[in-house]
C-alpha positions in Angstrom: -11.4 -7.5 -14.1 -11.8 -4.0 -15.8 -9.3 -1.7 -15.1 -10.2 1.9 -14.9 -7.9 5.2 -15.0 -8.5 7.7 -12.5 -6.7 11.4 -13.6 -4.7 13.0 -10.9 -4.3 17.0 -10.4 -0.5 16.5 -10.2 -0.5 20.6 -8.6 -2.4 20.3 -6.0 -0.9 16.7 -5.1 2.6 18.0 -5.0 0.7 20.8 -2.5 -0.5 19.1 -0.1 2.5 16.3 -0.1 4.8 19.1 0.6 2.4 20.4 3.7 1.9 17.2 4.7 6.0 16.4 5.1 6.4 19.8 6.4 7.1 20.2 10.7 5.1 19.0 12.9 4.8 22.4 14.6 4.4 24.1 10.8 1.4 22.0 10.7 -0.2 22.7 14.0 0.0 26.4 13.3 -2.0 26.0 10.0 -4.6 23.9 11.2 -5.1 26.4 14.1 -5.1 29.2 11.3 -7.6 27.4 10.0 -9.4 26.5 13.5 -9.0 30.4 14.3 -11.1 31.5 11.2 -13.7 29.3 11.3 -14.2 30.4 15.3 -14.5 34.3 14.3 -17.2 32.8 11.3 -19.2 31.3 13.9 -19.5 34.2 16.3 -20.3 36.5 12.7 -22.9 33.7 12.0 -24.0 33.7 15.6 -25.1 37.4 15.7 -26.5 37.1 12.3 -29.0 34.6 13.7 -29.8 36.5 17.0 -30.1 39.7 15.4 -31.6 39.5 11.8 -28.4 41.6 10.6 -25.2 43.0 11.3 -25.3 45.9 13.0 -23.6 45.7 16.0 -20.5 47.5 17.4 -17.1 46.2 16.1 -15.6 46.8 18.9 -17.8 44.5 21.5 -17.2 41.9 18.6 -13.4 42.4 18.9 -13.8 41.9 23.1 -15.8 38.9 22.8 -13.8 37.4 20.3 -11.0 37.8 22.6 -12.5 35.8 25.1 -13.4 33.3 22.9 -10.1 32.8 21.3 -8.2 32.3 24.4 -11.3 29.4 25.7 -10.5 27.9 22.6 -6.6 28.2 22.7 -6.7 26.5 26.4 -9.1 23.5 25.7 -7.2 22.8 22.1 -3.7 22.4 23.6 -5.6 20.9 26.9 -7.3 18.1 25.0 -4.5 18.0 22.4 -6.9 18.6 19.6 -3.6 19.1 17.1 -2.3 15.8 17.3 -5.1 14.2 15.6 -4.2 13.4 12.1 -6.5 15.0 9.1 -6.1 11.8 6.7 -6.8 9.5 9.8 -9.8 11.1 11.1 -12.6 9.2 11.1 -15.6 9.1 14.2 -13.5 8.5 17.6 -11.7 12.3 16.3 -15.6 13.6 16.1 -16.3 12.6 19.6 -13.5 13.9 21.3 -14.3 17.5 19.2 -17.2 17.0 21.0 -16.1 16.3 24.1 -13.5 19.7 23.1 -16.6 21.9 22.2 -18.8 20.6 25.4 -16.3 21.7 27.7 -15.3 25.1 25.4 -19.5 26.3 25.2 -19.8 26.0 29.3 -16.7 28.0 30.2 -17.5 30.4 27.1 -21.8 30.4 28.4 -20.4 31.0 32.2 -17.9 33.6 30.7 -20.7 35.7 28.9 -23.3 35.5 31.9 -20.8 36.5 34.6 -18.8 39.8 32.9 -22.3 40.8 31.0 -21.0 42.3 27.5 -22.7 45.2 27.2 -24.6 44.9 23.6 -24.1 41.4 23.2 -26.8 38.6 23.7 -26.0 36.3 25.5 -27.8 33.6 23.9 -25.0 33.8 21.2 -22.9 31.9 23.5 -25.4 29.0 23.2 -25.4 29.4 19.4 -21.9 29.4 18.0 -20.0 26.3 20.0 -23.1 24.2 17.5 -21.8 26.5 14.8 -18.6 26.1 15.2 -18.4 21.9 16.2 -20.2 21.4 12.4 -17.2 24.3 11.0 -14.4 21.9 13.0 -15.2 18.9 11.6 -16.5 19.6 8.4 -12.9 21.1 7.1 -11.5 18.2 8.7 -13.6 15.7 6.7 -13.3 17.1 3.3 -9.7 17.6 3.8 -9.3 14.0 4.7 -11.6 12.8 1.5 -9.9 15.0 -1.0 -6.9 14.1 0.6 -7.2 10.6 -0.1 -8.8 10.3 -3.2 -5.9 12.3 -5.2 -3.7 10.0 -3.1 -5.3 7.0 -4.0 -5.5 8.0 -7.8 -1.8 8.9 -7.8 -0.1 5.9 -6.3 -2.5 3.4 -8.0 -3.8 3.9 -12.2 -6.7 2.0 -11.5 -9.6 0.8 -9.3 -11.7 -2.6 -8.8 -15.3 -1.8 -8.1 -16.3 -4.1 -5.0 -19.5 -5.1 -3.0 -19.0 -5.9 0.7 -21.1 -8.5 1.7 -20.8 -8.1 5.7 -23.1 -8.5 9.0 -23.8 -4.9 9.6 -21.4 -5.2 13.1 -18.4 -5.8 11.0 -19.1 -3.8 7.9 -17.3 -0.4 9.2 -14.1 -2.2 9.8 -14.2 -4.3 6.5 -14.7 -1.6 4.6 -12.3 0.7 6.3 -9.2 -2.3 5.9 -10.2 -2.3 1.7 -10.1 1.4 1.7 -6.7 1.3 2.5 -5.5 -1.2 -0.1 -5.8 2.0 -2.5 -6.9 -0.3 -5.5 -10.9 -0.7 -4.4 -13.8 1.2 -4.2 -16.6 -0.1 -2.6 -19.7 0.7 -4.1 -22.3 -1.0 -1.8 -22.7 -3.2 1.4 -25.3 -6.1 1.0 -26.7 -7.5 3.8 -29.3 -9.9 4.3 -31.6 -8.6 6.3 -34.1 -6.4 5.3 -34.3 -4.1 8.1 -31.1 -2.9 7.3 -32.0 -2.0 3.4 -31.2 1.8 2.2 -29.4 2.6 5.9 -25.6 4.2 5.3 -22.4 3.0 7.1 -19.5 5.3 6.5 -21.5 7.1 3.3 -22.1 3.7 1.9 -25.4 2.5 1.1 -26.6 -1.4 2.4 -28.4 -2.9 -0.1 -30.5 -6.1 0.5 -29.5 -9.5 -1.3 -32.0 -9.8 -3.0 -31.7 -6.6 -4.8 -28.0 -7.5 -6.5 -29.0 -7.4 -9.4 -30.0 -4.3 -9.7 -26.7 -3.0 -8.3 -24.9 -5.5 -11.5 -27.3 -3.3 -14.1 -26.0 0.1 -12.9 -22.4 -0.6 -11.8 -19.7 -2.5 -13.7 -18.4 -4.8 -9.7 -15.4 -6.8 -10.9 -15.1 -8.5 -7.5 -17.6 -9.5 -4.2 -16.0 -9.5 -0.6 -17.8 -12.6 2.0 -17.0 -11.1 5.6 -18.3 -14.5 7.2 -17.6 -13.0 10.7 -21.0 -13.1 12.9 -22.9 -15.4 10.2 -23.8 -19.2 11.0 -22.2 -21.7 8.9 -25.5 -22.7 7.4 -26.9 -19.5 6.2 -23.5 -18.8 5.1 -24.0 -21.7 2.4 -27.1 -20.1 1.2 -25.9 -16.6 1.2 -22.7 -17.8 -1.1 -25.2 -19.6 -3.6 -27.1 -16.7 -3.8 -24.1 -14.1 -4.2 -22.9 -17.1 -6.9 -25.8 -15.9 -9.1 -24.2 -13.1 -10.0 -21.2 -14.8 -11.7 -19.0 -12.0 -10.2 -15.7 -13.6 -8.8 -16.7 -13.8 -4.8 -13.6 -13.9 -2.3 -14.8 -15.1 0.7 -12.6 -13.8 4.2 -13.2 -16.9 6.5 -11.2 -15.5 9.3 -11.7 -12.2 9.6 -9.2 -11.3 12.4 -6.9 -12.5 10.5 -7.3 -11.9 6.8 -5.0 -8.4 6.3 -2.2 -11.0 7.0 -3.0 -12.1 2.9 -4.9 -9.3 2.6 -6.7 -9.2 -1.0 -4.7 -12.5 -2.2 -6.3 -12.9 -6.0 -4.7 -16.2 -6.0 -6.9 -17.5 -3.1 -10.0 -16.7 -5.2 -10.7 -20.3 -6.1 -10.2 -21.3 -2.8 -12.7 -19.2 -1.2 -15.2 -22.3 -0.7 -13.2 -25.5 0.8 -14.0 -23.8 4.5 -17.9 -23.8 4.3 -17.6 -28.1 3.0 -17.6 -28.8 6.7 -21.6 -27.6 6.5 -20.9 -26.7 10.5 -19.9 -23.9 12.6 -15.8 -23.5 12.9 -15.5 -25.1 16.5 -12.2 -23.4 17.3 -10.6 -19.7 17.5 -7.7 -19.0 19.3 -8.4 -15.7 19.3 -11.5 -16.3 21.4 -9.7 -19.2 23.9 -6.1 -18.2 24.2 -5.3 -14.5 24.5 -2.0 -14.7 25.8 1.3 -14.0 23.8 3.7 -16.6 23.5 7.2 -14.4 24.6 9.5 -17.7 23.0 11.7 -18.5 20.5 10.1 -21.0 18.4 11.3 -23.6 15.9 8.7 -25.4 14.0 9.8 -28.3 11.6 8.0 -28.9 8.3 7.5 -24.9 8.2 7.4 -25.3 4.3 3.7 -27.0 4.8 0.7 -26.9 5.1 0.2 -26.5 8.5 4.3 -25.4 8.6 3.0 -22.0 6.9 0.2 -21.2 9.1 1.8 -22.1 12.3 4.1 -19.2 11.1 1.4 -16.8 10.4 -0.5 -17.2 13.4 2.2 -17.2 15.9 3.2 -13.7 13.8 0.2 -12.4 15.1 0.9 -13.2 18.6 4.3 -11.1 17.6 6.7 -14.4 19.0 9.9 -13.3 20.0 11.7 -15.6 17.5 10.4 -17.8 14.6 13.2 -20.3 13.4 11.7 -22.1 10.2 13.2 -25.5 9.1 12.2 -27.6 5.9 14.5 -29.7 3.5 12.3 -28.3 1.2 13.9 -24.9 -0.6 10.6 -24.3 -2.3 8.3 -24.6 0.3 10.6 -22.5 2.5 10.3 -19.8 -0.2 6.5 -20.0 -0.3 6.4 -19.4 3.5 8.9 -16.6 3.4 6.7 -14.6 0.8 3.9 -15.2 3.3 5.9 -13.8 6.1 6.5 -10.4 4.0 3.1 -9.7 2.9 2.5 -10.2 6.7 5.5 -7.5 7.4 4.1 -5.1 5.0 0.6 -4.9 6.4 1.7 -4.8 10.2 4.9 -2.4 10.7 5.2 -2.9 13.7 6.5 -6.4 13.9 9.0 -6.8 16.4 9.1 -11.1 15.6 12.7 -11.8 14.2 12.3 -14.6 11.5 15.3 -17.0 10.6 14.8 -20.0 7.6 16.9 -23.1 8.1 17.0 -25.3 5.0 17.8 -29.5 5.5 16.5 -32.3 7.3 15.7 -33.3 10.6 17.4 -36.9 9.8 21.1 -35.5 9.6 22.1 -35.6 13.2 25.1 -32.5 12.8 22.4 -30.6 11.3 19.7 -30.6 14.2 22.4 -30.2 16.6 24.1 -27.1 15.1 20.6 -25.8 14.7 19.3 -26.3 18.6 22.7 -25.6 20.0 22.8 -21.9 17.5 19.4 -20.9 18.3 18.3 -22.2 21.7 15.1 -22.5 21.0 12.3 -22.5 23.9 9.7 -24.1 22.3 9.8 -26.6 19.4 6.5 -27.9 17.2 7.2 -30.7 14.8 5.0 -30.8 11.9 8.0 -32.7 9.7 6.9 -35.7 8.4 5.6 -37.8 5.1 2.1 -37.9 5.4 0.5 -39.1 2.0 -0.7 -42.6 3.0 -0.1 -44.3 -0.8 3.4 -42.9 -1.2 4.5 -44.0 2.2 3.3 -47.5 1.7 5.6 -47.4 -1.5 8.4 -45.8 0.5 8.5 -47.6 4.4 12.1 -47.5 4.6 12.4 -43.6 4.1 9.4 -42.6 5.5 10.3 -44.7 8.7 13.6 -42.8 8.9 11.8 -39.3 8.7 8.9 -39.9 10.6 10.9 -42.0 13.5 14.2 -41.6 13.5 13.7 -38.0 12.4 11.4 -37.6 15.7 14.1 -39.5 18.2 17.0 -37.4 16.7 15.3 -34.1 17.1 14.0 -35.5 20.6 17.5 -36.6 21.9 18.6 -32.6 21.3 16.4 -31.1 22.8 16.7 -33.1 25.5 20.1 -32.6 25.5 19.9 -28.5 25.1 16.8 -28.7 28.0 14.3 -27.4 26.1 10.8 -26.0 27.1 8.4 -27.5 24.9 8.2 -29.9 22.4 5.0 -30.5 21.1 4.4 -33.6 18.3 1.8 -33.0 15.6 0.2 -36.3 15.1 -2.5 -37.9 12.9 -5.7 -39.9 13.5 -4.0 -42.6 11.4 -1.8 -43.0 14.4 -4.8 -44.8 16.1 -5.4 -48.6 15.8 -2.9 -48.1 12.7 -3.3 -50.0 9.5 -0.5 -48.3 7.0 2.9 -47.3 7.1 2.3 -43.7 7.8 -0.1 -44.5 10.9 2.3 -46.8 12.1 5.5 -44.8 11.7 3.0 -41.4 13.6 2.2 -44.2 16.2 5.7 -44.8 16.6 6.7 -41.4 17.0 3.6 -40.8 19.5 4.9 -43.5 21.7 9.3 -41.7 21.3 7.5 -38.5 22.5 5.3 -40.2 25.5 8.9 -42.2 26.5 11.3 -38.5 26.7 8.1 -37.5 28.7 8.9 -40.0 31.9 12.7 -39.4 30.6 13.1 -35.7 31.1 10.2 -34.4 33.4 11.6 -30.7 33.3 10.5 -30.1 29.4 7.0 -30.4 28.4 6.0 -32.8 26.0 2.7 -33.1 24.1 1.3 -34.3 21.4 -1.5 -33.0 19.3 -3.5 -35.2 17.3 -6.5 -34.5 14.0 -8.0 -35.7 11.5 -8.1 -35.0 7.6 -7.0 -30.8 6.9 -8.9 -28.9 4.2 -6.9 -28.1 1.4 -3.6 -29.0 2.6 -1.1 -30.3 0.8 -1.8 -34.1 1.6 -5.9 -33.4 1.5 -7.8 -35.4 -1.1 -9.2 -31.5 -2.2 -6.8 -30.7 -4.4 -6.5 -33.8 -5.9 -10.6 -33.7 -7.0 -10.3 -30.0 -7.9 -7.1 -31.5 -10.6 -9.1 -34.5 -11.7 -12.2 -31.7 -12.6 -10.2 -29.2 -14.0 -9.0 -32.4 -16.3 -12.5 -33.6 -17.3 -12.6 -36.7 -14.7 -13.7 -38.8 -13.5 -13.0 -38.0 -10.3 -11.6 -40.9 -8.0 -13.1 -42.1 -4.6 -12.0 -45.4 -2.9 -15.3 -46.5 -1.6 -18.7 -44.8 -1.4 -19.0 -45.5 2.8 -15.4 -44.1 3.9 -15.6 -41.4 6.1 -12.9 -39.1 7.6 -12.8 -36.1 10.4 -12.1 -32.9 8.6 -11.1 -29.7 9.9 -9.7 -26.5 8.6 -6.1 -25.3 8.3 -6.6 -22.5 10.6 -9.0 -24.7 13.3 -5.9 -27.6 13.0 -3.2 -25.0 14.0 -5.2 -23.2 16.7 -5.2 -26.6 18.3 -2.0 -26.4 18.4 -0.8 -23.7 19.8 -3.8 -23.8 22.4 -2.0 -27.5 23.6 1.3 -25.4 23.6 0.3 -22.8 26.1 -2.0 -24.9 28.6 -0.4 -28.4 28.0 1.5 -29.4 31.7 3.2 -32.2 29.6 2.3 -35.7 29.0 -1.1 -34.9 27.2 -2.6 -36.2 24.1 -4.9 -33.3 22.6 -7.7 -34.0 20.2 -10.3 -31.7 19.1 -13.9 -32.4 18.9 -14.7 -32.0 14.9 -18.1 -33.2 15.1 -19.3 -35.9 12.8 -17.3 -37.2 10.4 -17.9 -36.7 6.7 -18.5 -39.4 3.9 -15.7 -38.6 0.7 -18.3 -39.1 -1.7 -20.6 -36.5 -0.5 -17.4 -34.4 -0.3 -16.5 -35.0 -4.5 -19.8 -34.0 -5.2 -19.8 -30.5 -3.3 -17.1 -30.1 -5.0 -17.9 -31.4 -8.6 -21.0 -29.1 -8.0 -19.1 -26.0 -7.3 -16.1 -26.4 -9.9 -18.6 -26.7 -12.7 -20.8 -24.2 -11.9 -20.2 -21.8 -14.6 -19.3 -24.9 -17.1 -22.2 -27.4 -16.0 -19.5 -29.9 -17.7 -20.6 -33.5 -16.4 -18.1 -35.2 -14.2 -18.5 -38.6 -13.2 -17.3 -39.8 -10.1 -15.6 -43.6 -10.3 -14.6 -45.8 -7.6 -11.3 -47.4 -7.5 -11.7 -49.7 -4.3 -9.9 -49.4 -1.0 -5.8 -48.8 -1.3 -3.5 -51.5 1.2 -3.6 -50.1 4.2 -6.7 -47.9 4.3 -9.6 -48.0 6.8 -13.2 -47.2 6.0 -13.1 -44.8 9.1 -10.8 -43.1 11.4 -10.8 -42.5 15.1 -9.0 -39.9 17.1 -8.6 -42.0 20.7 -7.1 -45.6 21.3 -8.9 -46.0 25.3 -11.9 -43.9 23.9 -11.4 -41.7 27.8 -11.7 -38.1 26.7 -11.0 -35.0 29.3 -12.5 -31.6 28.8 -9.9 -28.7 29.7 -10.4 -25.0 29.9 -10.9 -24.5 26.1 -14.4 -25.5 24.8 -14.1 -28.4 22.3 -10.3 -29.0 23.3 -10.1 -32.1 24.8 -7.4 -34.5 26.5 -7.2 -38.4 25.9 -5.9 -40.5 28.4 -3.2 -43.2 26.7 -1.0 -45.7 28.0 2.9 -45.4 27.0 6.3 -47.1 27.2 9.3 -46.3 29.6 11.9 -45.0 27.7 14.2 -48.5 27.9 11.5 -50.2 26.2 
């Protein structure tokens, strides 16, 4: 991307800093200075306009001035007009100086028509509170601009040049949210509707799709922002081919709600696709189902992961009282860590207390000093081996993580009476024919036992299919065999798997956590399933876009163990619940002795 240096007026920088970390009260008084001059202006402007000139008596000025001065001192403390701040100020600070000037220009109209100044007109009341709402604002806003430009040019030496593409609903905010990164400058909004072509949003001109190019010729745009939110899932695979055509780097924001938790992550960049290879509408957001926080202290296993990390973000954003992270893995830990402090930097006020645990949920003294220390409420247990060829190579050690791992961390929290444990499971686990289905059926069948066991904690288990792009997920081993030349390997050209996202599989998780009564298996309905050949070649096609390198695609034959398709129930009886597309499954399980 071209970097570009902005020049800053150092002077008038150090200025304004020094006002702007002045008192409070020092900084009322000048913007009421300010306020004061603009309202004697107004009334000067007002009898210009009534009368043609200015010959009028200075003295009836001076009385009505008066009057005015102390209307506009009451209603400005009143409505607490001073405690808006200048480099904040944006529409909602517009309307309430409108709501400050409707209130000012009838006590001021009502003032003039009941002590009848001699010499003054009285429609000059009516005139300057209009006057003087444009003078209030307009200071305000060019303050605020200057204000942050030479801010923005001093704290960063360059800029990005960006195009928003957004529905027109959530283009205000995106932009807004880049604004404050300091390192972009939107130049456009595209949409794709036509009716919304040449129309401004926030002094920023929308601009059709189909008219990109024209905006590529006159600007130098190092980088394209997707805002996905309000667009279907179909249209959104046209929209992206069409933005593709531009061969501008396109970072696509799939969860919008969420996405100042990585905000602007370059390293996603290549990413930005693997969510739209469903080819269906995202069937589950938490944010829409489950509004409640969760007020407990949490201890997720495996939170080096995959699904580890993003249970961490998300429950971040319900601001958790306690996060305790545990993973025998030191780098994956560290991965998740850096994710938690981006998060911390973007939302200050983050009361969640985070605490990393590193070693494994086999050592008993381990799991029992960690329970015992931090009392945790509710436990989810994403720990496990999952990769189905390595596992078949491994049973002995994948049978003592996945199993004896489970009972050990079950027979402490029994022990310290937890609240919740909830078990995050795999369709493998169904009518299992590998090691790592049987070991996750195994474990299903622990967790179902403690259930009749201990009927004062909750247990439940969540179960899904194939995760986009997770650590175990055939994507990123096609993306490696591309990006070496090929071919890229598929076992058979009829298997098919359920897929879901990262963010859809973790939603489902903590949805089961905060309506599960215990004793529940929880599957979500991920529509049809997908074949993996049709899945390499989306991918093939996208990787080698810019290339057009030929990849071939070669089939290897099923591996021990693997099924030509997956299924997400064992009795096939499914119960709806609250939550649209959450379901329940009804299982039989073992007494505990057995």
């Amino acid at each position: 991307m071209a970097k570009r240096y902005f020049p800053l007026n150092r002077i008038l920088l150090i200025v304004l800093e020094k006002i702007l970390n002045s008192n409070r009260k020092i900084k009322y008084m000048i913007a009421f200075t300010i306020d004061s001059c603009f309202l004697y202006l107004s009334l000067l402007l007002a009898f210009y306009l009534r009368l043609g000139n200015l010959n009028f008596s200075l003295k009836l000025y001076d009385h009505i001035f008066v009057s005015s001065i102390i209307i506009f001192l009451s209603f400005w403390f009143l409505l607490k007009i001073y405690r808006h701040i200048l480099r904040s100020s944006g529409s909602a600070t517009y309307i309430t100086f409108l709501r400050f000037i409707f209130f000012y220009a009838l006590i001021y109209i009502a003032t003039t028509f009941i002590f009848r100044f001699e010499g003054v007109p009285r429609t000059v009341s009516i005139i300057q509170p209009f006057i003087l709402y444009f003078a209030l604002i307009g200071w305000r806003y060019i303050f605020k601009t200057s204000l942050n430009s030479l801010i923005r040019g001093d704290r960063s030496s360059y800029l990005f040049n960006v195009l928003v593409f957004s529905n027109i609903d959530f283009a205000n905010q995106a932009v807004k949210a880049l604004e404050t990164s300091e390192n972009y400058k939107v130049i456009n909004i595209i949409n794709d509707k036509k009716s919304n072509d040449g129309q401004y949003i926030d002094n920023i001109k929308v601009i059709n799709i189909d008219k990109i190019k024209t905006i590529l010729t006159k600007q130098n745009i190092d980088l394209i922002f997707f805002i996905d939110k309000g667009i279907d899932n179909l249209n959104k695979i046209e929209i992206v081919k069409k933005l593709e055509l531009s061969k501008v780097p396109i970072k696509i924001i799939s969860n919008f709600d969420q996405y100042l938790t990585n905000f602007l992550d370059q390293n996603n960049e290549d990413d930005s696709y693997i969510e739209n290879l469903l080819e269906r509408e995202t069937v589950f957001d938490l944010n829409k189902n489950v509004r409640n926080s969760l007020n407990e202290i949490i201890l997720i296993t495996g939170a080096g992961g995959s699904i580890g990390q993003e249970l961490v973000v998300q429950l971040l954003h319900k601001n958790v009282r306690k996060l305790i992270l545990l993973d025998q893995s030191e780098y994956g830990l560290y991965q998740t860590l850096e994710r938690v402090n981006n998060f911390k930097k973007i939302n200050k006020n983050l009361n969640s207390i985070v605490e990393v645990v590193l070693g494994s949920i086999t050592s008993s003294f381990f799991v029992r000093e960690t329970i015992s220390k931090f009392k945790p409420t509710l436990v989810y247990h994403a720990a496990a081996y999952k990769h189905v060829p390595m596992v078949e190579e491994n049973p002995i050690q994948s049978y003592i993580n996945n199993v004896i791992g489970t009972k050990m961390l079950l027979d402490f929290c029994y022990k310290f009476n937890i609240k919740k444990f909830v078990l995050i499971s795999s369709d493998k686990a169904v009518r299992p024919a590998n090691i790592m289905g049987k070991t996750k059926r195994v474990s299903e069948l622990i967790v179902q036992a403690y259930s009749r066991r201990n009927k004062n904690i909750k247990y439940m288990i969540v179960r899904f299919g194939n995760v986009l792009n997770s650590s175990g997920s055939v994507i990123p081993k096609f993306k490696s065999q591309i990006k070496a030349g090929g071919p890229v390997t598929v076992t058979h050209p009829d298997v098919t798997r359920y897929f879901m996202t990262i963010s859809e599989a973790v939603d489902l998780v903590i949805a089961a956590s905060v309506i599960g009564k215990g004793k529940e298996v929880f599957i979500l309905d991920m529509g049809s399933p997908v074949k993996i050949f049709d899945l390499a070649k989306k991918i093939i096609e996208i990787e080698t876009k810019f290339t057009k390198r030929p990849i071939q695609i070669k089939f290897t034959g099923l591996r021990p163990g693997e099924k030509m398709f997956e299924e997400l129930s064992i009795s096939g009886k499914t119960i709806k619940t609250k939550i649209p597309k959450l379901m329940k499954v009804e299982e039989p399980f073992l007494d505990y002795e057995n």
